[in-house]
The first five atom37 places (N, CA, C, CB, O) and aatype in JSON, in Angstrom:
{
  "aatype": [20, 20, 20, 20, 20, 20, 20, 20, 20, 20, 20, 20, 20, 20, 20, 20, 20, 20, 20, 20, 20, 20, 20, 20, 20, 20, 20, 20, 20, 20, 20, 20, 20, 20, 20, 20, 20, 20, 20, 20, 20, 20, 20, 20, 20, 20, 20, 20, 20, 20, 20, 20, 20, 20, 20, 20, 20, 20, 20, 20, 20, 20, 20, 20, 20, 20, 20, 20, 20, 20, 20, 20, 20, 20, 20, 20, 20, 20, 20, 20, 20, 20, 20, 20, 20, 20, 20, 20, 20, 20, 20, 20, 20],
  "atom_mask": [
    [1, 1, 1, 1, 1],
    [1, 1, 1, 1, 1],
    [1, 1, 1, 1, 1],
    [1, 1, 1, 1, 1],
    [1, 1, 1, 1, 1],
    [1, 1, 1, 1, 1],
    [1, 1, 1, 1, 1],
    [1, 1, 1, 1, 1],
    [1, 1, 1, 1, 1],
    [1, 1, 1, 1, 1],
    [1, 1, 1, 1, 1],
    [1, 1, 1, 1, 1],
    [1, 1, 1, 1, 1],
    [1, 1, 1, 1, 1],
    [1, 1, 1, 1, 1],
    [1, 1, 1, 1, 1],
    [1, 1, 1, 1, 1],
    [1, 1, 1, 1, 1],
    [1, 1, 1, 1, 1],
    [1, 1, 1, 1, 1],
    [1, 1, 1, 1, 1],
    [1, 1, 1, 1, 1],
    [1, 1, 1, 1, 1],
    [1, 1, 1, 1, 1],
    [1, 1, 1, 1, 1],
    [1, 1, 1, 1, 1],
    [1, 1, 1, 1, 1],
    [1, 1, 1, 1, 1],
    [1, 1, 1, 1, 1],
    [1, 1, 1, 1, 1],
    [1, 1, 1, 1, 1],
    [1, 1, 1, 1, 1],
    [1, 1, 1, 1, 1],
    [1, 1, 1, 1, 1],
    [1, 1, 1, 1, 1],
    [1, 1, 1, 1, 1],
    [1, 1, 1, 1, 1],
    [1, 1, 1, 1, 1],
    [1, 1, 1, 1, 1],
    [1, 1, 1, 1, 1],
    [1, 1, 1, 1, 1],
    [1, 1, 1, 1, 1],
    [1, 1, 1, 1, 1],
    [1, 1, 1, 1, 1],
    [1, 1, 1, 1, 1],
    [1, 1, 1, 1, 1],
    [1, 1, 1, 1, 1],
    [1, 1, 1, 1, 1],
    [1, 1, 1, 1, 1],
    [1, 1, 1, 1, 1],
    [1, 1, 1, 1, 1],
    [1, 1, 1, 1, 1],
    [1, 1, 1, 1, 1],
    [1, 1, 1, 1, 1],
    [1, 1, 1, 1, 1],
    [1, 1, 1, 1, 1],
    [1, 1, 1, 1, 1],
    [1, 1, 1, 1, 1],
    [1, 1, 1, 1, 1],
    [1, 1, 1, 1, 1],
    [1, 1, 1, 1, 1],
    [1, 1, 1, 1, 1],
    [1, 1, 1, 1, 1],
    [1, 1, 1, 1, 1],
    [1, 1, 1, 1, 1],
    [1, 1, 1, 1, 1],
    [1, 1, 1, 1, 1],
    [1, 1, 1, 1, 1],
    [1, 1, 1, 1, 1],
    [1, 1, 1, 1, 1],
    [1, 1, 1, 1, 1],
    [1, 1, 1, 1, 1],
    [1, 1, 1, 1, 1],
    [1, 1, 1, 1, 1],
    [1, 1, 1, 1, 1],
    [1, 1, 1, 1, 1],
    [1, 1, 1, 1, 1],
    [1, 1, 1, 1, 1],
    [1, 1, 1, 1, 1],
    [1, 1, 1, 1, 1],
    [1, 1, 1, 1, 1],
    [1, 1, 1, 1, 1],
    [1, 1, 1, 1, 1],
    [1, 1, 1, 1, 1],
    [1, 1, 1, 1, 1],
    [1, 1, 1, 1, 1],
    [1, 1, 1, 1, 1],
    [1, 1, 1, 1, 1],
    [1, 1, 1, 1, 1],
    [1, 1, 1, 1, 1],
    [1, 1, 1, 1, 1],
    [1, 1, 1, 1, 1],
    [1, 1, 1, 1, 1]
  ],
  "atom_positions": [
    [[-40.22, -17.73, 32.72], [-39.84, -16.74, 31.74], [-38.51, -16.09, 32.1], [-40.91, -15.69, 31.61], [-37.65, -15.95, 31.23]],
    [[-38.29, -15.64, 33.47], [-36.77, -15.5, 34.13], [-35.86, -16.34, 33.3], [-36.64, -16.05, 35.77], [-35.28, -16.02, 32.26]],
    [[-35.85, -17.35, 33.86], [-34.82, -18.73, 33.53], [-34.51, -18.46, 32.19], [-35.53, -20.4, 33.67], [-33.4, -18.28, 31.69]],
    [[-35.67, -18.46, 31.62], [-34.9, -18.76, 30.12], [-34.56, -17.01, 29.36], [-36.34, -19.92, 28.83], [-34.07, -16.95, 28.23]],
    [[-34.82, -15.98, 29.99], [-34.28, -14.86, 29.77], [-32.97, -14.79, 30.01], [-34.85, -14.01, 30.34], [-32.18, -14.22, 29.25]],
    [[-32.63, -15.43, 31.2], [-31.35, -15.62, 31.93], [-30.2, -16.95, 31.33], [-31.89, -15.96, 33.53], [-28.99, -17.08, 31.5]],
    [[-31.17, -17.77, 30.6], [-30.55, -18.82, 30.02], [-29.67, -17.63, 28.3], [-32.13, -20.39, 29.66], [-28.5, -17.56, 27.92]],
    [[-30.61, -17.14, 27.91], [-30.39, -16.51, 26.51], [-29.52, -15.61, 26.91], [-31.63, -15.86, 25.7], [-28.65, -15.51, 26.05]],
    [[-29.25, -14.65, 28.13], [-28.39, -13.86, 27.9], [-26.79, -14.49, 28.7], [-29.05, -12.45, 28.4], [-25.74, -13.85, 28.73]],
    [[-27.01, -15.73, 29.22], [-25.63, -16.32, 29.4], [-25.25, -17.2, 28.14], [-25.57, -17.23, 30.76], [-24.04, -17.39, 28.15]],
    [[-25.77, -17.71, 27.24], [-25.76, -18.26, 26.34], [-24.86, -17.18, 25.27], [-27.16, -18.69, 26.11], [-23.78, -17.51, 24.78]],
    [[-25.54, -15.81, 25.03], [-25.41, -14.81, 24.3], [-23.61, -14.06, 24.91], [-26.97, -13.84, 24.55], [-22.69, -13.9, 24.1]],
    [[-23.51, -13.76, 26.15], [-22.49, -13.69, 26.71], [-21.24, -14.63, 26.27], [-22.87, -13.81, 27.88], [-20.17, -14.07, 26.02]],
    [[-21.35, -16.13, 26.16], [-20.6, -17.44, 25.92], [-20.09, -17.2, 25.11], [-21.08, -18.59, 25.72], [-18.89, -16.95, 25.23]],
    [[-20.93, -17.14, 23.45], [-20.88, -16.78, 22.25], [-19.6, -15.65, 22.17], [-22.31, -16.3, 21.83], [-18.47, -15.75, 21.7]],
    [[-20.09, -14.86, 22.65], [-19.21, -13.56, 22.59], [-17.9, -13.67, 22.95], [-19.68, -12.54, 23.4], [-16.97, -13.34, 22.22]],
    [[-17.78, -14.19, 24.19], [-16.77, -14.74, 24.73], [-15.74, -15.17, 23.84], [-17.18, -15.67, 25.44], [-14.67, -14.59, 23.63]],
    [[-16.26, -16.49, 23.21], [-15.64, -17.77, 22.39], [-15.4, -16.32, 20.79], [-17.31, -19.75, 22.1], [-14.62, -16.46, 19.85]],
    [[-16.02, -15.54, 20.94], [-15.39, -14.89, 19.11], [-14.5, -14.64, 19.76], [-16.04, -13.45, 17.98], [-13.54, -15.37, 19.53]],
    [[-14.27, -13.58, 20.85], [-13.44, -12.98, 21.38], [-11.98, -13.41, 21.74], [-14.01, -12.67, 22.21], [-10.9, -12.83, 21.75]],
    [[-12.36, -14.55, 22.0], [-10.83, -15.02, 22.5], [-10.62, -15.8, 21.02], [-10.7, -16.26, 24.22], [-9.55, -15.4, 20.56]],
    [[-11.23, -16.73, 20.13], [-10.82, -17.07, 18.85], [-10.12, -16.12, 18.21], [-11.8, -17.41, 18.09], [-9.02, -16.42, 17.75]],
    [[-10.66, -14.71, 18.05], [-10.11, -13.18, 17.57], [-8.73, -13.44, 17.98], [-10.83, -11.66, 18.38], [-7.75, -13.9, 17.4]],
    [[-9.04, -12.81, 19.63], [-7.32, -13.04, 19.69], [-6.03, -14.03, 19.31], [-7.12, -13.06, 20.77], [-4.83, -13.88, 19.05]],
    [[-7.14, -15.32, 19.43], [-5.62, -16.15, 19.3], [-5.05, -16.29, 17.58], [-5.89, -18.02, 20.0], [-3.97, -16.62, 17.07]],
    [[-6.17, -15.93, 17.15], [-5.44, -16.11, 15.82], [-4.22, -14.72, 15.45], [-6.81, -16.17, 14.55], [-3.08, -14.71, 14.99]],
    [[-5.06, -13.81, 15.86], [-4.4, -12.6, 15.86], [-2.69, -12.52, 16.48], [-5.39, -11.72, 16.7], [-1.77, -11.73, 16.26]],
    [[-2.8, -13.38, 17.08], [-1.64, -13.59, 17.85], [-0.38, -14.61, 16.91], [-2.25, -14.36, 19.33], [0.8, -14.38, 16.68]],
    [[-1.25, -15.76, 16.56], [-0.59, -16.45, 15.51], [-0.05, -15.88, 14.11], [-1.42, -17.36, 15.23], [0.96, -16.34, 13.57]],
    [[-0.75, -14.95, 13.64], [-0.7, -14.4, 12.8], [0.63, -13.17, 13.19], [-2.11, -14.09, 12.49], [1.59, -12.91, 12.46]],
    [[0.39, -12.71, 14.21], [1.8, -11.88, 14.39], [3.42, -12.48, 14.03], [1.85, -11.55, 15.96], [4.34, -11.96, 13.38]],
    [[3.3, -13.92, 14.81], [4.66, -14.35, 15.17], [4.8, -14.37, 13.93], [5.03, -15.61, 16.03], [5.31, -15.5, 13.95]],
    [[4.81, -14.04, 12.5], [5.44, -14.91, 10.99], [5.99, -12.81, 10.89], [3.61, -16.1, 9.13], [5.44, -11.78, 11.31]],
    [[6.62, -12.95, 10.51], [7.22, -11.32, 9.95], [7.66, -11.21, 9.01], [8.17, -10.63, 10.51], [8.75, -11.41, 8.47]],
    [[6.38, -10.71, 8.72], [5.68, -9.77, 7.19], [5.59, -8.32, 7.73], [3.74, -10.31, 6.57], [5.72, -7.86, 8.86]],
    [[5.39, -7.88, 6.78], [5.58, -6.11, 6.66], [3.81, -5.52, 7.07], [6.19, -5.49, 4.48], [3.44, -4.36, 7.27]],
    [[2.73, -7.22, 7.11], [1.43, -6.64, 7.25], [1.75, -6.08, 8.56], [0.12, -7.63, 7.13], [1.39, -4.93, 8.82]],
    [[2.75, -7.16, 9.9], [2.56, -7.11, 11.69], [4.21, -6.07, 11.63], [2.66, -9.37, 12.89], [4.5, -5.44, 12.65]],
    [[4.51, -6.04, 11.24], [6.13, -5.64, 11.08], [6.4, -4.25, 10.41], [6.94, -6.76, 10.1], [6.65, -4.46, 9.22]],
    [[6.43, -3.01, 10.69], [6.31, -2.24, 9.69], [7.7, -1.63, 9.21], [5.34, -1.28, 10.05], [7.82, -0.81, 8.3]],
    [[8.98, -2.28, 10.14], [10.59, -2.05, 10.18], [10.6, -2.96, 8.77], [11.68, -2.74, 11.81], [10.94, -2.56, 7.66]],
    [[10.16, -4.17, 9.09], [10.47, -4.74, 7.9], [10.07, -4.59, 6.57], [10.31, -5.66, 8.04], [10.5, -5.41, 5.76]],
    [[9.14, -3.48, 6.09], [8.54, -3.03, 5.39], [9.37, -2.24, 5.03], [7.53, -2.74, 5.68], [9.78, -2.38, 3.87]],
    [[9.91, -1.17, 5.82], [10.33, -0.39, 5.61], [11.77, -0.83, 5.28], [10.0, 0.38, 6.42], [12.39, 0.19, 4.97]],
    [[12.51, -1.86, 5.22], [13.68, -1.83, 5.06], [13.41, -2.9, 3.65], [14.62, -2.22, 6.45], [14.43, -2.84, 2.97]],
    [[12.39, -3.82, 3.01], [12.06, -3.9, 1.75], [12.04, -2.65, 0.89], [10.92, -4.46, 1.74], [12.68, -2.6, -0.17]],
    [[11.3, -1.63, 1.35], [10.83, -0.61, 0.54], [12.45, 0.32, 0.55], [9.25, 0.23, 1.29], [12.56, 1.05, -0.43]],
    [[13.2, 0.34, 1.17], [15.03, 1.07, 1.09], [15.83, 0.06, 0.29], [16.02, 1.22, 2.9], [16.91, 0.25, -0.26]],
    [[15.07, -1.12, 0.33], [16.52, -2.2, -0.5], [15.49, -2.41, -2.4], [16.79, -4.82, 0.89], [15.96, -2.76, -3.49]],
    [[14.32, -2.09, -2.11], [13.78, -1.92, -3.35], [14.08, -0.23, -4.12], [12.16, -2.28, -3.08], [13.74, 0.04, -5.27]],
    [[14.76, 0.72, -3.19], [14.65, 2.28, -4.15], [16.16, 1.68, -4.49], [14.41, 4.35, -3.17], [16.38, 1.78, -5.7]],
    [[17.4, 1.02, -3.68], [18.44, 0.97, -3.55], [18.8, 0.01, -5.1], [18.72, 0.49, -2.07], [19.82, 0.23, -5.75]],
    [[17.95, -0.85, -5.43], [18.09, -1.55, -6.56], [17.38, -0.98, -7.62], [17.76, -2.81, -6.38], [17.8, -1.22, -8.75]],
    [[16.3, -0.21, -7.48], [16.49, 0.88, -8.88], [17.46, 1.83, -9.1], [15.42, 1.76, -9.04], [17.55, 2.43, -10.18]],
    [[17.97, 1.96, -8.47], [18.99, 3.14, -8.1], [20.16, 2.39, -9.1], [19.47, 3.37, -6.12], [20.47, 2.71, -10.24]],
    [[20.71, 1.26, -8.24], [21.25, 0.59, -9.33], [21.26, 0.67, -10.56], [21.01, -0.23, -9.32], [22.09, 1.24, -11.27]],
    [[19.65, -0.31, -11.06], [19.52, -0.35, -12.4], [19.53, 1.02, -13.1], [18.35, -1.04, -12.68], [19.64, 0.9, -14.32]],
    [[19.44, 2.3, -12.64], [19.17, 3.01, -13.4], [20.37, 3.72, -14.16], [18.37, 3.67, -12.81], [20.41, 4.18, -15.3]],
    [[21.34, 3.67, -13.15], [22.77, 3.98, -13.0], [23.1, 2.81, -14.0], [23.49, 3.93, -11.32], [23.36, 3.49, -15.0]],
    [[23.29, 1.35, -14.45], [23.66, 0.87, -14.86], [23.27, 1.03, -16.66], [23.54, 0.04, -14.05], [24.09, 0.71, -17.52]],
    [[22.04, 1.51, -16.94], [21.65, 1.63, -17.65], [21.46, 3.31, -18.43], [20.89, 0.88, -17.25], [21.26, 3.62, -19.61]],
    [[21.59, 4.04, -17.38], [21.59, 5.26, -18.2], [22.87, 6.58, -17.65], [19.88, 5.84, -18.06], [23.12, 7.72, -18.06]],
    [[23.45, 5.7, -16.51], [24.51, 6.7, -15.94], [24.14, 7.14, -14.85], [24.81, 7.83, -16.69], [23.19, 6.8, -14.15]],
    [[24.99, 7.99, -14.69], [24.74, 9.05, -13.06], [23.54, 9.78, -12.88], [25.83, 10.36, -12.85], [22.67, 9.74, -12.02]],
    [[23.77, 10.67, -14.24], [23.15, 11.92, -14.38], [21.92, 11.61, -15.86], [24.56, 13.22, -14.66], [22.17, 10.87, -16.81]],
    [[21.02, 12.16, -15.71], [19.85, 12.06, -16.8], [20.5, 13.57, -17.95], [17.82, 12.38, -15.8], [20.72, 14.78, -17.82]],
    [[20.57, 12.46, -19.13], [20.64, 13.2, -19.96], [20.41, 14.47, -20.77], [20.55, 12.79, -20.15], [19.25, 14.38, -21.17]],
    [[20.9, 15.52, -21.17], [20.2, 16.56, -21.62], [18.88, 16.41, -23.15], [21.48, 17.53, -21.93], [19.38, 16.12, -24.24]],
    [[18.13, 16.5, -23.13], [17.16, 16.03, -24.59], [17.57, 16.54, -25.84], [15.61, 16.54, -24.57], [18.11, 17.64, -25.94]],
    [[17.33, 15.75, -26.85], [17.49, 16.35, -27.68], [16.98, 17.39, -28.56], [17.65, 15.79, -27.95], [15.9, 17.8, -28.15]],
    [[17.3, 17.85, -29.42], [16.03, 19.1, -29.92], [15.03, 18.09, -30.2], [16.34, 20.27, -31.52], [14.1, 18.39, -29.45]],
    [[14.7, 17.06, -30.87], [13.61, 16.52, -31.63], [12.7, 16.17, -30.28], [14.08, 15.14, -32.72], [11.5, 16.44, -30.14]],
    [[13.42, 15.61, -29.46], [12.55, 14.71, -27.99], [12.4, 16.61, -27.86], [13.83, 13.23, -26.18], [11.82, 17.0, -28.87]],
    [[12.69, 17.52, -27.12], [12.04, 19.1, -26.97], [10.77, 18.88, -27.87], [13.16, 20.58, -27.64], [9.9, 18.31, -27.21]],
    [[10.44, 19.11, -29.01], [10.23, 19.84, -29.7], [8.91, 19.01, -29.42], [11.04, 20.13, -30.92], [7.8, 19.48, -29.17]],
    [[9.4, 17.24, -29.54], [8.13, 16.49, -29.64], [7.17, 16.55, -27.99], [8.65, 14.75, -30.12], [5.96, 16.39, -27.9]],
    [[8.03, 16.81, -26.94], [7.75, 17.2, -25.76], [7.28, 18.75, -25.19], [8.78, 16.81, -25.25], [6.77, 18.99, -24.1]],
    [[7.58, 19.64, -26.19], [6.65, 20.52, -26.33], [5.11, 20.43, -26.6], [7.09, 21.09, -27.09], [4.17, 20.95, -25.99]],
    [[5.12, 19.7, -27.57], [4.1, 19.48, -28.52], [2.98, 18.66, -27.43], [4.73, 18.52, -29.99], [1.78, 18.89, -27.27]],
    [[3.64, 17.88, -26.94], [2.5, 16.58, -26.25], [1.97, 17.49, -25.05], [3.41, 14.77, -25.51], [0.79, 17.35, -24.73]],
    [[3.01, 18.7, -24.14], [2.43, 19.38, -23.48], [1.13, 20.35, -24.17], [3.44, 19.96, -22.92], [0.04, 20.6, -23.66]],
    [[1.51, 20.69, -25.15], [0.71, 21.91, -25.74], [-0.71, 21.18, -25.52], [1.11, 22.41, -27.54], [-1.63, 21.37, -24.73]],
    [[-0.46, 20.16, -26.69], [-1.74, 19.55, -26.63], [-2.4, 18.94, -25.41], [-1.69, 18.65, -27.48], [-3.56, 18.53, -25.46]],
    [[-1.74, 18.9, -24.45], [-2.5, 18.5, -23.55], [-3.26, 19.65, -22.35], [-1.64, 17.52, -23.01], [-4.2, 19.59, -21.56]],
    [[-2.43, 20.48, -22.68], [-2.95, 22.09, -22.04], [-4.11, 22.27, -22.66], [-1.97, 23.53, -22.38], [-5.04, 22.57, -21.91]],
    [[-4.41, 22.14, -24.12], [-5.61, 22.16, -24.65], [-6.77, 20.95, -24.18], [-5.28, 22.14, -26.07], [-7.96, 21.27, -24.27]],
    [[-6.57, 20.15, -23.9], [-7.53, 18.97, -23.1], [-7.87, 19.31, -22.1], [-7.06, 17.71, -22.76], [-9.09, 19.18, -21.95]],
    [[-7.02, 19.95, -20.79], [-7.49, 20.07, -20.02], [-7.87, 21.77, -20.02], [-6.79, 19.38, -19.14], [-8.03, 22.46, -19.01]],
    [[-7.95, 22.19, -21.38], [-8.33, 23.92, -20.68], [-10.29, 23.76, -21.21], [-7.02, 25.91, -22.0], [-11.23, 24.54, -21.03]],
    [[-10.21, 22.0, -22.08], [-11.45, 21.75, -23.0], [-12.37, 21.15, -21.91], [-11.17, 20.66, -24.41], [-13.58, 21.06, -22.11]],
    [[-11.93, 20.83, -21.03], [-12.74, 19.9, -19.58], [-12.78, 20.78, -18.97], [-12.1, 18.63, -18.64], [-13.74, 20.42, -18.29]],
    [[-12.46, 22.03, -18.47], [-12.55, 22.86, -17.57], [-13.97, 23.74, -18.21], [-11.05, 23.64, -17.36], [-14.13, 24.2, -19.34]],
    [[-15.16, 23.78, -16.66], [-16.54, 24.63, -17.33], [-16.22, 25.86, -18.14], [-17.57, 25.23, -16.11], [-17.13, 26.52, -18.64]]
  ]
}
C-alpha cells in the first residue's frame, strides 16, 4: 500500500512538473514576437501614432479650431439636452 501511495504521488509530482515547464516554454515563445499583448512600449507608441493620425484627419477636415454652432444646431442642442434631463430626472426614484 506504501509503494503504490508513493508510486501516485511521484507520478502526481511528474504531471505537474511537465504542465509547468510546457507553461513556461510556451510562454516564452510567445514573448519573442512583439505585440503590444508582451510589449507594452509598443502599445503605447501604436496608441500616440493612432491619436497623431486623428489629429490629422481632423485638422484636414474641419480645421484647427472647432467651429462656433449655429443658432439652429444651439437651439436643436438645447432641445436634445432638455429632453434628456427629463429621462433621466424620470429614472431617478
Amino acid at each position: 500500500m506504501k509503494n503504490l501511495l508513493k508510486a501516485i504521488q511521484i507520478f502526481t509530482a511528474v504531471i505537474v512538473s511537465a504542465g509547468v515547464i510546457i507553461h513556461l516554454v510556451s510562454t516564452k515563445a510567445k514573448a519573442e514576437y512583439a505585440t503590444d499583448y508582451h510589449n507594452h512600449y509598443l502599445s503605447e507608441q501604436i496608441s500616440q501614432q493612432s491619436r497623431q493620425q486623428a489629429k490629422a484627419e481632423w485638422i484636414a477636415e474641419n480645421g484647427e479650431f472647432q467651429r462656433e454652432p449655429t443658432a439652429e444646431e444651439l437651439d436643436y442642442l438645447n432641445q436634445w439636452t432638455a429632453n434628456k434631463q427629463l429621462l433621466n430626472n424620470k429614472e431617478k426614484p
